[in-house]
C-alpha positions in Angstrom: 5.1 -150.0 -78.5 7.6 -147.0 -79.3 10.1 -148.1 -81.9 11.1 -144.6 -82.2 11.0 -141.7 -79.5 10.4 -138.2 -80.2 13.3 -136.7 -82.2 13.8 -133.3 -83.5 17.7 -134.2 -84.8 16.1 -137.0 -86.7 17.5 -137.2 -90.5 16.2 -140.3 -91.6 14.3 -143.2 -90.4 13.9 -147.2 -91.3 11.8 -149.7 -89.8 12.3 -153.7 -90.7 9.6 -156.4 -89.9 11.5 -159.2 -89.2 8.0 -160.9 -87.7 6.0 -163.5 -89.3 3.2 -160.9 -88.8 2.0 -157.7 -90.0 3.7 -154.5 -87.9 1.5 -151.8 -88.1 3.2 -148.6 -87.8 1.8 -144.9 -86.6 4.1 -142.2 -87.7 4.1 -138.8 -85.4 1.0 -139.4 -83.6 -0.7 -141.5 -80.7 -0.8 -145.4 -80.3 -0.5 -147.1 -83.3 -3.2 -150.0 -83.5 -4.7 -152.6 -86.2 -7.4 -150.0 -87.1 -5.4 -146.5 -86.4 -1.5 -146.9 -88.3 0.1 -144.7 -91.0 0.9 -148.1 -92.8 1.3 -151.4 -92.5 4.9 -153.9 -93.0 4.3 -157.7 -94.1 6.8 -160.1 -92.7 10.4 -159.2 -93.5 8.9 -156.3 -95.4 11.2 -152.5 -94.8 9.4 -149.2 -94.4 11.7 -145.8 -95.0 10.0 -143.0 -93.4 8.9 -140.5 -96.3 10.7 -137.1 -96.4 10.9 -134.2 -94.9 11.0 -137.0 -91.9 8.5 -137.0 -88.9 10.7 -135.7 -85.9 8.0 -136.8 -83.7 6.9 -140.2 -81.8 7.2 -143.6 -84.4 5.0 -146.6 -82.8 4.4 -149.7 -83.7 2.0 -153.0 -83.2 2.2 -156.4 -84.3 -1.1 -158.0 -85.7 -0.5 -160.9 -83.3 2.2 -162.1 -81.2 4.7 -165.3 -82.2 
């Protein structure tokens, strides 16, 4: 799933987990999955996008669904 489109005006990014499962995130790349993610955010964990900030495609997958 995209949580963030493809921006190249992008300043800053967050992500919050408000899930009772793990979101794996991929930063600037293809499909994020539980074996191919840039990191990974516990439940009601927060992830800040490192800087100089990816411009590119953020996506995201949930470990299971609830």
């Amino acid at each position: 799933m995209t949580l963030l489109a493809s921006n190249a005006a992008r300043r800053m990014a967050t992500v919050f987990n408000d899930s009772t499962q793990v979101l794996y995130i991929k930063v600037g790349a293809a499909t994020a999955s539980t074996s191919s993610y840039t990191t990974q955010i516990a439940s009601n964990g927060y992830y800040e996008v490192p800087f100089p900030v990816c411009t590119g495609i953020i996506d995201g997958i949930w470990a299971s669904a609830n």
